[in-house]
Predicted model as a PDB file, atoms N, CA, C, CB and O in Angstrom, pLDDT in the B-factor column:
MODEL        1                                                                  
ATOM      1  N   UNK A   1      18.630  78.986  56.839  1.00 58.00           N  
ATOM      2  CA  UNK A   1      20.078  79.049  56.839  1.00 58.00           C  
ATOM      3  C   UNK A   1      20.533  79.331  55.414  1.00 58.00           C  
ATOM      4  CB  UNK A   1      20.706  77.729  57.388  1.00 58.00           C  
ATOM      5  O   UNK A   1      20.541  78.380  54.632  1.00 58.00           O  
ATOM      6  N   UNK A   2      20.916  80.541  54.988  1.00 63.00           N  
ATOM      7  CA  UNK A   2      21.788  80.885  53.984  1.00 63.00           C  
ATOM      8  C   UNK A   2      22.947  79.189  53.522  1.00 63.00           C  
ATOM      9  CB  UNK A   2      22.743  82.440  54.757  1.00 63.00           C  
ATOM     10  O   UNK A   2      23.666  78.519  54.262  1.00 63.00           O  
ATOM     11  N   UNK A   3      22.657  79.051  52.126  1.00 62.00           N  
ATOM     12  CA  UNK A   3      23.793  78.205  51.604  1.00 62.00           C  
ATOM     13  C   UNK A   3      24.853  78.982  51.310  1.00 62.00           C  
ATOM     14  CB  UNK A   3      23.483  77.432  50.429  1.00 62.00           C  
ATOM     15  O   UNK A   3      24.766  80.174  51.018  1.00 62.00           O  
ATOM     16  N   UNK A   4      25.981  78.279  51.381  1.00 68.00           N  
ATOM     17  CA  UNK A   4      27.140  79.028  50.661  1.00 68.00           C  
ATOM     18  C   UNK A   4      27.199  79.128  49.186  1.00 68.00           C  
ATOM     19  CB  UNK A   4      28.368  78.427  51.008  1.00 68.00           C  
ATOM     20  O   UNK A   4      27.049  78.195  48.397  1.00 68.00           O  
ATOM     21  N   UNK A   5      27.431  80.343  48.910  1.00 67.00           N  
ATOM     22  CA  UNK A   5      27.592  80.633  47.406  1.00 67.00           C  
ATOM     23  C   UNK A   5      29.155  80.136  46.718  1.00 67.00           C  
ATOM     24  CB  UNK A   5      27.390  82.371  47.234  1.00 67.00           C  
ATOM     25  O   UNK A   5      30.310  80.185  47.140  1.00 67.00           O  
ATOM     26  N   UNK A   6      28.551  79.669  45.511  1.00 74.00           N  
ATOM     27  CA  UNK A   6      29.195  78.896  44.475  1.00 74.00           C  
ATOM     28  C   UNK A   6      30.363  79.804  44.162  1.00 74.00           C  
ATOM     29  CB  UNK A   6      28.239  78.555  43.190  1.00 74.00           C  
ATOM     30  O   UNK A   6      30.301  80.995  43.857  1.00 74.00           O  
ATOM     31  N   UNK A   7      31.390  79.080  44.280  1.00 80.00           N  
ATOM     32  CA  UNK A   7      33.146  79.407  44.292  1.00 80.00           C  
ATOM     33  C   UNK A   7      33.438  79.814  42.245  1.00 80.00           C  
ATOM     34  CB  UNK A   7      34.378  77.276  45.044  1.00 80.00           C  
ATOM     35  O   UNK A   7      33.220  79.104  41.263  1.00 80.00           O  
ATOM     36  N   UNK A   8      33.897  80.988  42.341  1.00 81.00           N  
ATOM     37  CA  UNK A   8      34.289  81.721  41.028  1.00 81.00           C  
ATOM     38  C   UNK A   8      35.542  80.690  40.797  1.00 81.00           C  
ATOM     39  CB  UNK A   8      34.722  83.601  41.177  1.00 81.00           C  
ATOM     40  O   UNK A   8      36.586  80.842  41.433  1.00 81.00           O  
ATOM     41  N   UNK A   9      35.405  79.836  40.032  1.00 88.00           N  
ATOM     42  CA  UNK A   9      36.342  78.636  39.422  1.00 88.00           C  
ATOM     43  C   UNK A   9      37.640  79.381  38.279  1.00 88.00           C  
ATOM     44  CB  UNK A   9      35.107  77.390  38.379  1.00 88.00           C  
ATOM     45  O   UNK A   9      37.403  80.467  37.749  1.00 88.00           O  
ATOM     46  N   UNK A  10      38.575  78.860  38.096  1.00 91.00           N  
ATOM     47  CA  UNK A  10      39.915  79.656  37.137  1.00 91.00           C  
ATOM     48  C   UNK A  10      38.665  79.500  35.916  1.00 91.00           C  
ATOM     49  CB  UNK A  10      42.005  78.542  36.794  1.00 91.00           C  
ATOM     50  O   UNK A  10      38.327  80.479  35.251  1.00 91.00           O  
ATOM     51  N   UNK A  11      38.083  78.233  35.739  1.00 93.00           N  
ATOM     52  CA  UNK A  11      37.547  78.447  33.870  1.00 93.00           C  
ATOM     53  C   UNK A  11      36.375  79.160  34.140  1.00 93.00           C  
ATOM     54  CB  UNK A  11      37.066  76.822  32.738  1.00 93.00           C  
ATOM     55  O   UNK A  11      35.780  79.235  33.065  1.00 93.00           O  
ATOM     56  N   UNK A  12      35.532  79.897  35.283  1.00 90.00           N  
ATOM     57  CA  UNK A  12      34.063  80.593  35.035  1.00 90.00           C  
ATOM     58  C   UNK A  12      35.557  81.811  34.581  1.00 90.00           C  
ATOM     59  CB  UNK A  12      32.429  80.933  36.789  1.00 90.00           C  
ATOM     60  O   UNK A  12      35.841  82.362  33.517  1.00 90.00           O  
ATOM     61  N   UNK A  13      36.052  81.831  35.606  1.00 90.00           N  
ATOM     62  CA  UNK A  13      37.083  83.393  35.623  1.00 90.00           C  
ATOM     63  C   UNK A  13      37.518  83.559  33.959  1.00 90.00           C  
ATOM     64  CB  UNK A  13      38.950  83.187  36.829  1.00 90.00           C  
ATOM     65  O   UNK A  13      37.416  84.634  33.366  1.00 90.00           O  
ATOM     66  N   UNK A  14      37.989  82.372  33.362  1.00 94.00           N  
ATOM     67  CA  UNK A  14      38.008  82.717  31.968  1.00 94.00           C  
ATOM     68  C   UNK A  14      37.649  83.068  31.041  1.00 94.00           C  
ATOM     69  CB  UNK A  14      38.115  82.421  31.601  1.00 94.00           C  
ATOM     70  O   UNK A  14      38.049  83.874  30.202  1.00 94.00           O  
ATOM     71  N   UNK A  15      36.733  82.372  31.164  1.00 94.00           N  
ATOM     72  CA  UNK A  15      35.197  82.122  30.407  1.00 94.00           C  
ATOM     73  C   UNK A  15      34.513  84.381  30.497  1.00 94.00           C  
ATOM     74  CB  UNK A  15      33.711  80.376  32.050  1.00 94.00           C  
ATOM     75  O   UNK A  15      34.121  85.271  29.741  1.00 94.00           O  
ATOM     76  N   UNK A  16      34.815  84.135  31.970  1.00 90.00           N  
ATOM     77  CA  UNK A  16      34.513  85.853  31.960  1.00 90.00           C  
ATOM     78  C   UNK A  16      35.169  86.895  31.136  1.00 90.00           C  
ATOM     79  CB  UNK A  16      34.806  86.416  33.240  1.00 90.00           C  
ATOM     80  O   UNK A  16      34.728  87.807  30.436  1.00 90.00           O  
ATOM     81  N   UNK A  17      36.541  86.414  31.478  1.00 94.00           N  
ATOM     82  CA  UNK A  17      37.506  87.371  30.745  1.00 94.00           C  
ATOM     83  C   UNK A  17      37.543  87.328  29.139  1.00 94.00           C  
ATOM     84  CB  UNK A  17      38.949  87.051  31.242  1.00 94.00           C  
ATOM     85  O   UNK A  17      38.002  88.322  28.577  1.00 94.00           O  
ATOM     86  N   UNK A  18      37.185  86.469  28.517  1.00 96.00           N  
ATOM     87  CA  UNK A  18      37.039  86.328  27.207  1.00 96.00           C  
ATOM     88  C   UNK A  18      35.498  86.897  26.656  1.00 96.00           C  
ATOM     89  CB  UNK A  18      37.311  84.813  26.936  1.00 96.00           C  
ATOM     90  O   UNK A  18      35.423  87.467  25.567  1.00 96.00           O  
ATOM     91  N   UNK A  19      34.128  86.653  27.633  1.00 93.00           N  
ATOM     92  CA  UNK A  19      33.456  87.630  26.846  1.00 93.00           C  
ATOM     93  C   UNK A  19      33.424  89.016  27.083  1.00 93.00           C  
ATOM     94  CB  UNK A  19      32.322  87.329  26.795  1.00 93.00           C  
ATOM     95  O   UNK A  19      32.625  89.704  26.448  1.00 93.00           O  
ATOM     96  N   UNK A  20      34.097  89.464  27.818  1.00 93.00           N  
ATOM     97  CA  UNK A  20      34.183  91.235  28.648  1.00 93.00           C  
ATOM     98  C   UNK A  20      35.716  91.069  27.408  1.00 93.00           C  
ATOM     99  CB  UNK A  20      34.604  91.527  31.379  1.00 93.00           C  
ATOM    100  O   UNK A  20      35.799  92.141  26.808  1.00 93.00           O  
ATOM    101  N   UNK A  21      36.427  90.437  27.106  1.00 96.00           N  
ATOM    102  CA  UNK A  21      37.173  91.027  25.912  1.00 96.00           C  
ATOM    103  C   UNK A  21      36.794  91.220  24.519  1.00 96.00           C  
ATOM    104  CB  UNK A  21      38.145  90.388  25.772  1.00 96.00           C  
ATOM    105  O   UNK A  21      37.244  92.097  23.782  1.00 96.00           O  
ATOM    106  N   UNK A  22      35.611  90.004  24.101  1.00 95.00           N  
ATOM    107  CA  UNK A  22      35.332  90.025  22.754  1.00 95.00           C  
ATOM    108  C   UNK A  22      34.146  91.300  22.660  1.00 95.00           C  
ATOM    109  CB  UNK A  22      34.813  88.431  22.232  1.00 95.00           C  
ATOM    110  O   UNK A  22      33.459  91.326  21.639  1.00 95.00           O  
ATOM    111  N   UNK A  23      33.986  92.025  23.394  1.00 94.00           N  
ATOM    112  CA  UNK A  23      32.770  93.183  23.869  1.00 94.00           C  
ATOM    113  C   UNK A  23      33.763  94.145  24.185  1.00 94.00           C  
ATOM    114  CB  UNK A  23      31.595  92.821  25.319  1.00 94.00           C  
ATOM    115  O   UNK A  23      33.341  95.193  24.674  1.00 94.00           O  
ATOM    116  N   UNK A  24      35.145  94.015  23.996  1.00 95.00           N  
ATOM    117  CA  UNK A  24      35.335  95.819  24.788  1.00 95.00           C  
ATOM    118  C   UNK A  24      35.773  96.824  24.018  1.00 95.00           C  
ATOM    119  CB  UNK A  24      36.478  96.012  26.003  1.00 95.00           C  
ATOM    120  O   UNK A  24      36.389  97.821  24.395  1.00 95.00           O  
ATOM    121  N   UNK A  25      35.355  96.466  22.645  1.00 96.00           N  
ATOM    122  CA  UNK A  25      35.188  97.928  21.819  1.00 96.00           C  
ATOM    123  C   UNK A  25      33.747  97.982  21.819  1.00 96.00           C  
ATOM    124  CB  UNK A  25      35.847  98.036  20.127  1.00 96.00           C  
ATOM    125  O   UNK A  25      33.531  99.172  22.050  1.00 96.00           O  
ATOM    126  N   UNK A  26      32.714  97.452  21.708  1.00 94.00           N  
ATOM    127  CA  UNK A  26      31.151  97.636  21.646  1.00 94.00           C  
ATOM    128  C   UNK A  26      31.009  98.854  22.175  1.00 94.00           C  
ATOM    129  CB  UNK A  26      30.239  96.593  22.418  1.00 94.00           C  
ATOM    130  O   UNK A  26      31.270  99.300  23.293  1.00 94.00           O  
ATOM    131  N   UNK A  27      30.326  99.566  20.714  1.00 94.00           N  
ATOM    132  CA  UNK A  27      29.538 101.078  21.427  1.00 94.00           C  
ATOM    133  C   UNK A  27      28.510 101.237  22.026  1.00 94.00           C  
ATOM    134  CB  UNK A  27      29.186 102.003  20.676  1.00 94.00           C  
ATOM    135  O   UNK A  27      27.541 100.568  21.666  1.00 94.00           O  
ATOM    136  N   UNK A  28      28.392 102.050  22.992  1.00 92.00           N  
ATOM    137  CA  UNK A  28      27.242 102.392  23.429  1.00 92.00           C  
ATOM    138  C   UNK A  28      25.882 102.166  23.050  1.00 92.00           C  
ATOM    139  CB  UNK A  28      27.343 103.309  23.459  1.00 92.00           C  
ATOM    140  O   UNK A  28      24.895 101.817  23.699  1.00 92.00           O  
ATOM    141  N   UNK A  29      26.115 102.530  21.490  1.00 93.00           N  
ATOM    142  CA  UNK A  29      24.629 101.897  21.107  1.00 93.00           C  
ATOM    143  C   UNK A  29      24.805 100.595  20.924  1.00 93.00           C  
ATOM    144  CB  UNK A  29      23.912 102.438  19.798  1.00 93.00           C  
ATOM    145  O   UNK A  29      23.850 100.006  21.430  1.00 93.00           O  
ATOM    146  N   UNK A  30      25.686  99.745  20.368  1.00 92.00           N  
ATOM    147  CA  UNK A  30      25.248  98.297  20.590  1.00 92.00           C  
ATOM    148  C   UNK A  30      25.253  97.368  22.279  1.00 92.00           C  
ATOM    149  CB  UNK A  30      26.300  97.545  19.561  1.00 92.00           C  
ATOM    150  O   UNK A  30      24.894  96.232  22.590  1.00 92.00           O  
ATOM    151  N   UNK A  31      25.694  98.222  22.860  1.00 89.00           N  
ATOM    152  CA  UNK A  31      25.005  98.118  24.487  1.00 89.00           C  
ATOM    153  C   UNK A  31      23.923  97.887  24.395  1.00 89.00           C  
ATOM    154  CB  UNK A  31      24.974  99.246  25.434  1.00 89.00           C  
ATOM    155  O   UNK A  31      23.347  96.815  24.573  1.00 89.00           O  
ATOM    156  N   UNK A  32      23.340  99.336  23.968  1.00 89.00           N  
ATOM    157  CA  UNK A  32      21.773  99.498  24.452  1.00 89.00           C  
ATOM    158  C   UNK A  32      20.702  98.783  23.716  1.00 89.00           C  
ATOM    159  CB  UNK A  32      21.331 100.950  24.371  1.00 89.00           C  
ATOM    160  O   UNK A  32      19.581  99.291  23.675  1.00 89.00           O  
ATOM    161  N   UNK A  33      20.974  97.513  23.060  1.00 89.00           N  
ATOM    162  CA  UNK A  33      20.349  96.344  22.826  1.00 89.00           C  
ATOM    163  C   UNK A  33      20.019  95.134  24.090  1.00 89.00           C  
ATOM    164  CB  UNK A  33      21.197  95.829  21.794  1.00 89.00           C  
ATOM    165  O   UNK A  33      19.237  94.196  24.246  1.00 89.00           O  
ATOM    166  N   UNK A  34      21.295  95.892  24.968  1.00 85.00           N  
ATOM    167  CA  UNK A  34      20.910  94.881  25.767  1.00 85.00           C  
ATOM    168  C   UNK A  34      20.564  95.411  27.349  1.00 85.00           C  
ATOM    169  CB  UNK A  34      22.056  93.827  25.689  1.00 85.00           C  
ATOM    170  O   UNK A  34      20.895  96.561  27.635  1.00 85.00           O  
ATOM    171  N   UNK A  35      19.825  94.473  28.479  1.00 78.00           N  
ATOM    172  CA  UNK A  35      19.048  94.926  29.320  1.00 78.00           C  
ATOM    173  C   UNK A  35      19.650  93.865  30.435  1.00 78.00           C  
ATOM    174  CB  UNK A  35      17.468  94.956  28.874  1.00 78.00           C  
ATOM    175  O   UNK A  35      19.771  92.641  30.477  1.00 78.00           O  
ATOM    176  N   UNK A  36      20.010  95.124  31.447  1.00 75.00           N  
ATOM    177  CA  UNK A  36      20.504  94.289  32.908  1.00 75.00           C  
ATOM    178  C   UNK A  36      19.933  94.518  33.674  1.00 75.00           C  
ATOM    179  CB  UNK A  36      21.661  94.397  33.535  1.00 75.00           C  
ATOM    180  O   UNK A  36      19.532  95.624  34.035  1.00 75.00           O  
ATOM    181  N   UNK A  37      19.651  92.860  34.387  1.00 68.00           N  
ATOM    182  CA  UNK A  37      18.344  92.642  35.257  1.00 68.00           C  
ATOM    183  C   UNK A  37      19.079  92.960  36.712  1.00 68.00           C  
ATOM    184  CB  UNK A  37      17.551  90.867  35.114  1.00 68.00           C  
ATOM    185  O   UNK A  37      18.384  93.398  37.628  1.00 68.00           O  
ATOM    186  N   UNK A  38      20.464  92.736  36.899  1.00 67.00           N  
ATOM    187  CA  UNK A  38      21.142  93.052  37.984  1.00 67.00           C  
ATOM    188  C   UNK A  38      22.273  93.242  37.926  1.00 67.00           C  
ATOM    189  CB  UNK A  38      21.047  92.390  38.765  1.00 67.00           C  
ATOM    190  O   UNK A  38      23.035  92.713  37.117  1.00 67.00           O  
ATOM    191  N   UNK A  39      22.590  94.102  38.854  1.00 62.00           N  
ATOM    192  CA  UNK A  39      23.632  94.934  39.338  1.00 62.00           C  
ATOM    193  C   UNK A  39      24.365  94.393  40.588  1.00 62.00           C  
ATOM    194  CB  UNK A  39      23.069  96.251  39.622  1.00 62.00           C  
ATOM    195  O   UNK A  39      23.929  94.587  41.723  1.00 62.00           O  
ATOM    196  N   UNK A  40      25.622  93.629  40.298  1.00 64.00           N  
ATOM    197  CA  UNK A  40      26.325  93.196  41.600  1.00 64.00           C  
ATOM    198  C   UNK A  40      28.290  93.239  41.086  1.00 64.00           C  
ATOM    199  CB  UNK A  40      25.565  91.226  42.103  1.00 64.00           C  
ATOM    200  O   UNK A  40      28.684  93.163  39.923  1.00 64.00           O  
ATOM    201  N   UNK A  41      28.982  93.343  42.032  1.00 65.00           N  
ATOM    202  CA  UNK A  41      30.203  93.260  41.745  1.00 65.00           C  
ATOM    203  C   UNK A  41      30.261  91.606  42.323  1.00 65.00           C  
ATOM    204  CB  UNK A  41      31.170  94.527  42.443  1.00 65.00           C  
ATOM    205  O   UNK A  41      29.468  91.038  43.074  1.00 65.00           O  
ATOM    206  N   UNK A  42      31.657  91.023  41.592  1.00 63.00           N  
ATOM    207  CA  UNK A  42      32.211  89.499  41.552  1.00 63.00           C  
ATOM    208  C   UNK A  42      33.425  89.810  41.913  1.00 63.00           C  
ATOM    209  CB  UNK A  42      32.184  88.610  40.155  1.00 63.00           C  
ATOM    210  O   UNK A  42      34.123  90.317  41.036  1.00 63.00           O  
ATOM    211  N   UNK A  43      33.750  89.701  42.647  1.00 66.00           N  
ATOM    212  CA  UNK A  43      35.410  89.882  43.366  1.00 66.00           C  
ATOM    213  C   UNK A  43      35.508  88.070  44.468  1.00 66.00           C  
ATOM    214  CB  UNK A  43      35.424  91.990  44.941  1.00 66.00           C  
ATOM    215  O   UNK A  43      35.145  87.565  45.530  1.00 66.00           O  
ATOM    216  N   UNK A  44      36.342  87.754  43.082  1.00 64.00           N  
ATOM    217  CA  UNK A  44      37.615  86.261  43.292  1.00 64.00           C  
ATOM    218  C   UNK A  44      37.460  86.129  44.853  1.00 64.00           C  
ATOM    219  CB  UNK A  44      39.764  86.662  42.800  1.00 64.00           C  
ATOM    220  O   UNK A  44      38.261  86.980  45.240  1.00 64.00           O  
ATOM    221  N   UNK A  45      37.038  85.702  45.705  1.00 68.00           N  
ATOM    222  CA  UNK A  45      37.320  85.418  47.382  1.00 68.00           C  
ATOM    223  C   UNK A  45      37.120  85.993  47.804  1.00 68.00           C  
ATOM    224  CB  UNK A  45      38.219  85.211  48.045  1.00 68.00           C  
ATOM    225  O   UNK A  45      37.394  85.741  48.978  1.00 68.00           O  
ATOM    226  N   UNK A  46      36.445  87.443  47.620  1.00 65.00           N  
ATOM    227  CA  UNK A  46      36.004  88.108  48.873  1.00 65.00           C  
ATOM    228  C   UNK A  46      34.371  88.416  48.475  1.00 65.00           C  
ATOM    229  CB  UNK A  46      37.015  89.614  49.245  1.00 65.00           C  
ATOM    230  O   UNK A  46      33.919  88.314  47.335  1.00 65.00           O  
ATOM    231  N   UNK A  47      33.647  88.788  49.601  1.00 60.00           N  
ATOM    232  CA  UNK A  47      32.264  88.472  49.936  1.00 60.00           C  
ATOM    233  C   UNK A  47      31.697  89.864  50.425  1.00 60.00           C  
ATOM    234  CB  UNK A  47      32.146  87.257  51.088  1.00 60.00           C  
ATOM    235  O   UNK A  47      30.522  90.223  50.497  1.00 60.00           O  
ATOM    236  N   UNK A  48      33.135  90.715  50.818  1.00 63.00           N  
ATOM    237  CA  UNK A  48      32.281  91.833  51.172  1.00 63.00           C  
ATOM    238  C   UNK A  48      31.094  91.823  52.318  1.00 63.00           C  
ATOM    239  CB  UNK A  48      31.689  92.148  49.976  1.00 63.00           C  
ATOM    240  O   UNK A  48      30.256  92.725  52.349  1.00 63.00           O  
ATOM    241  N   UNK A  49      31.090  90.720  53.264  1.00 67.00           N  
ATOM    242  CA  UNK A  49      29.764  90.584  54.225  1.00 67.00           C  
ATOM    243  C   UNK A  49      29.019  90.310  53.449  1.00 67.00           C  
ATOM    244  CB  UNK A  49      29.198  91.672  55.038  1.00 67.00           C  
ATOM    245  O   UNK A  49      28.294  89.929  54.368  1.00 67.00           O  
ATOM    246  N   UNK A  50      28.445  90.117  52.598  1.00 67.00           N  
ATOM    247  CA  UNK A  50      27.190  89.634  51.738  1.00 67.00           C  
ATOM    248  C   UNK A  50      26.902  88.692  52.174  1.00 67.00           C  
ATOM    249  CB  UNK A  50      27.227  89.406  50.405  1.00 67.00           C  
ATOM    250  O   UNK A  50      27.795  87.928  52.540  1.00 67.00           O  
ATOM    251  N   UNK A  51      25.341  88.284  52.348  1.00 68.00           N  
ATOM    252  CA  UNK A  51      25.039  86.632  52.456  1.00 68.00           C  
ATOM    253  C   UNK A  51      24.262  86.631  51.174  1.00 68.00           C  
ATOM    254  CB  UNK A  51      24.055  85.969  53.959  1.00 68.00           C  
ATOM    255  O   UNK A  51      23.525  87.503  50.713  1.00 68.00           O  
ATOM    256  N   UNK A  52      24.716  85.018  50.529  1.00 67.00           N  
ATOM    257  CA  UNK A  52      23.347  85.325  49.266  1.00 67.00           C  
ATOM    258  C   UNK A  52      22.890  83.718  49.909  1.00 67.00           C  
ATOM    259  CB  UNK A  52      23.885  85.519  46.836  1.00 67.00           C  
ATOM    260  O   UNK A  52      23.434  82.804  50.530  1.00 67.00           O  
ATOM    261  N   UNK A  53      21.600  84.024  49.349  1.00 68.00           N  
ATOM    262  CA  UNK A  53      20.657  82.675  49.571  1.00 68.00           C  
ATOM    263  C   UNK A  53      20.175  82.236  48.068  1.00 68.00           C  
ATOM    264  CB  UNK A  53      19.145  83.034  50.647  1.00 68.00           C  
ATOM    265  O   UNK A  53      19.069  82.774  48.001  1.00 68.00           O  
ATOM    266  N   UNK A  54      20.255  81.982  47.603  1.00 72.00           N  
ATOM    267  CA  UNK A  54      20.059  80.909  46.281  1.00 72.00           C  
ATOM    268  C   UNK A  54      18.389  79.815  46.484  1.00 72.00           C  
ATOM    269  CB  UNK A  54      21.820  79.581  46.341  1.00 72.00           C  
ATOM    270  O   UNK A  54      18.168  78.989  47.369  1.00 72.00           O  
ATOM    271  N   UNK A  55      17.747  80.101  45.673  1.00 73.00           N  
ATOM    272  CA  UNK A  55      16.639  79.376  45.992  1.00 73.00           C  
ATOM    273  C   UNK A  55      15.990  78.689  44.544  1.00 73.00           C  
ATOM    274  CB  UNK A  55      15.621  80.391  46.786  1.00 73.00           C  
ATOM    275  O   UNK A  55      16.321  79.188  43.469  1.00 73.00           O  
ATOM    276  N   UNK A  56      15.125  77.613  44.583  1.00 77.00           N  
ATOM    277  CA  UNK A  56      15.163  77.268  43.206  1.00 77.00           C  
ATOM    278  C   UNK A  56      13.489  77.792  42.745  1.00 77.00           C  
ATOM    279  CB  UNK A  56      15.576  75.434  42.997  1.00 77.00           C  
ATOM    280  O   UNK A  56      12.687  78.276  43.543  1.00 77.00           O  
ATOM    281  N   UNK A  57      13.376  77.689  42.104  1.00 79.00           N  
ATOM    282  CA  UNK A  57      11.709  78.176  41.645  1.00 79.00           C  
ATOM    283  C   UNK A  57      10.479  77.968  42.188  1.00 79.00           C  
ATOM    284  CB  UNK A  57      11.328  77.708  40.538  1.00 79.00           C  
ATOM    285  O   UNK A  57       9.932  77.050  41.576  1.00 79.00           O  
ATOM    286  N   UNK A  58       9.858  78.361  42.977  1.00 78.00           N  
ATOM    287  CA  UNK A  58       8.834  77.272  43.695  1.00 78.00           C  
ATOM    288  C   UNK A  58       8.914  77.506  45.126  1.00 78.00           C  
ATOM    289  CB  UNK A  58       9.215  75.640  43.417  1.00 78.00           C  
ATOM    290  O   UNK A  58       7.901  77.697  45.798  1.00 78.00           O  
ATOM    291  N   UNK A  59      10.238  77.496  45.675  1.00 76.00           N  
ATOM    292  CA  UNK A  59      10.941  77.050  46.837  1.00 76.00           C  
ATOM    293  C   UNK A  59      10.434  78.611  47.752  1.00 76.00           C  
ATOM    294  CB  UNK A  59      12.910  76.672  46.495  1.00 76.00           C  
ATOM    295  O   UNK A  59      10.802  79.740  47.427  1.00 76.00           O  
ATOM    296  N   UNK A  60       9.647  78.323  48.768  1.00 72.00           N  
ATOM    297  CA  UNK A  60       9.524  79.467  49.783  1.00 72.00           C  
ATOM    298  C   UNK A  60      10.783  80.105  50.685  1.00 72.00           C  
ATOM    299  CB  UNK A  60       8.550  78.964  50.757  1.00 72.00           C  
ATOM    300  O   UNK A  60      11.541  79.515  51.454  1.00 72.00           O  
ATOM    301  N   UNK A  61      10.726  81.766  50.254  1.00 66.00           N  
ATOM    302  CA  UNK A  61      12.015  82.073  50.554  1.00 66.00           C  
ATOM    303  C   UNK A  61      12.039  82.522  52.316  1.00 66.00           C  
ATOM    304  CB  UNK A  61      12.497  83.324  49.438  1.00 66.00           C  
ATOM    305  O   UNK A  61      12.991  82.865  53.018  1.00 66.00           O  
ATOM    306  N   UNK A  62      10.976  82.398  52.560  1.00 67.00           N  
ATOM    307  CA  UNK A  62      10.887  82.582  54.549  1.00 67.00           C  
ATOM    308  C   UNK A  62      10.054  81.590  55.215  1.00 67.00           C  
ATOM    309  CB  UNK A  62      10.065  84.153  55.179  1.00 67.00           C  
ATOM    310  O   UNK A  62       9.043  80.985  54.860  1.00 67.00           O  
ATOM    311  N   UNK A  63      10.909  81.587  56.509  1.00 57.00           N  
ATOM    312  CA  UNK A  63      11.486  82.486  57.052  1.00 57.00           C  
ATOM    313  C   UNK A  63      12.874  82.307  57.033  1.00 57.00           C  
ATOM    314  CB  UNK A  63      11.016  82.647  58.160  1.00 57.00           C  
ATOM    315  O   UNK A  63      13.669  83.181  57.380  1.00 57.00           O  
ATOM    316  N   UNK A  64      13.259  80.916  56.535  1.00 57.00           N  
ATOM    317  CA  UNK A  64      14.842  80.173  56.167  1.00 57.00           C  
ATOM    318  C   UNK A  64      15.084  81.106  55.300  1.00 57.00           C  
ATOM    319  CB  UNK A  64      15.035  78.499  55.462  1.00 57.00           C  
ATOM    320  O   UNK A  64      14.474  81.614  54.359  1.00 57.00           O  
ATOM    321  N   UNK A  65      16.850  81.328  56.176  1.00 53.00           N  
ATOM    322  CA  UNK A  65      17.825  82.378  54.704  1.00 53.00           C  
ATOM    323  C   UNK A  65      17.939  83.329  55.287  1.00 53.00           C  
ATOM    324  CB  UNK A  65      17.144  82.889  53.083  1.00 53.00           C  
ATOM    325  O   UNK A  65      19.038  83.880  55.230  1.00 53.00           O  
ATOM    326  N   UNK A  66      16.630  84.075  56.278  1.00 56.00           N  
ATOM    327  CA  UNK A  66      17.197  85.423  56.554  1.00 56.00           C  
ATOM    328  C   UNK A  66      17.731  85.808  57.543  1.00 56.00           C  
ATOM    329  CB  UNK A  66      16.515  86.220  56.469  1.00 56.00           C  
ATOM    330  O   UNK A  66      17.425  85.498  58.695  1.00 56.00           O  
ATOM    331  N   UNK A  67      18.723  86.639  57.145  1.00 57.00           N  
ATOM    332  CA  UNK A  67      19.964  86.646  58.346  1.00 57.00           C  
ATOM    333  C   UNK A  67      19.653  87.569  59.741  1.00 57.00           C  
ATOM    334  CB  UNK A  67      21.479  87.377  57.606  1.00 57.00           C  
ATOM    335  O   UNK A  67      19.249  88.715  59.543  1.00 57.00           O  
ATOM    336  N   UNK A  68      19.785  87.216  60.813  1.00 57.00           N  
ATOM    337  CA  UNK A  68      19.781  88.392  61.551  1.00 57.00           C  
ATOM    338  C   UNK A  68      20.295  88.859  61.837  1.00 57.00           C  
ATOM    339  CB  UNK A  68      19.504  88.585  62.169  1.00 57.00           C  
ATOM    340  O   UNK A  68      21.417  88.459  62.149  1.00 57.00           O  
ATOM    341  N   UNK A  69      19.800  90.442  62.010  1.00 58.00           N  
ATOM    342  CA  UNK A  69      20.082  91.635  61.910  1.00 58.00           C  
ATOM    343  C   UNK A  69      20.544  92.519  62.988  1.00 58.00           C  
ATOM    344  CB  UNK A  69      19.192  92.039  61.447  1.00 58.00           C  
ATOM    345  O   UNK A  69      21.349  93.445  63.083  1.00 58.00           O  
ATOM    346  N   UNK A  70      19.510  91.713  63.982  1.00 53.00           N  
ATOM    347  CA  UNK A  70      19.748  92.313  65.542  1.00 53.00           C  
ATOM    348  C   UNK A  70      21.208  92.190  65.817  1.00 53.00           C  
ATOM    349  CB  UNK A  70      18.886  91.432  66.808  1.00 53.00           C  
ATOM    350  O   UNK A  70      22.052  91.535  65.205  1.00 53.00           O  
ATOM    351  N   UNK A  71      21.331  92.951  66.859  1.00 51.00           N  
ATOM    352  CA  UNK A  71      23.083  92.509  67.497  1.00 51.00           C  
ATOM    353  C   UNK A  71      22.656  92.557  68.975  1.00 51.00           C  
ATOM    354  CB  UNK A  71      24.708  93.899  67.123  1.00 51.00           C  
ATOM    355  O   UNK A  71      23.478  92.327  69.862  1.00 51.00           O  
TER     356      UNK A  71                                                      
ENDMDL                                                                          
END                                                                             
């Protein structure tokens, strides 16, 4: 069973907006110091159908979590 994913709080939301501001003249090359392991959009309350499953280190990720698919 998929857990529910952790609610985008006003201070994470801040906390966001202040380092995407202290970074938004950074050039390109001081980007490319840095390396993104993932690629996802964060949109405030909506989910887009996504399920995420959250698991801790160790923790076997099947067959719990995965959603089905069939209809």
């Amino acid at each position: 069973i998929a857990k529910k994913r952790p609610q985008l709080t006003e201070a994470h939301a801040a906390a966001r907006l202040k380092w995407a501001e202290e970074r938004k003249d950074w050039t390109e090359e001081r980007w490319g110091h840095y390396i993104w392991s993932d690629e996802c959009s964060v949109q405030k309350g909506k989910t887009e159908g996504v399920k995420w499953v959250f698991r801790k280190e160790g923790e076997n990720p099947y067959p719990v979590g995965l959603a089905d698919r069939t209809k």
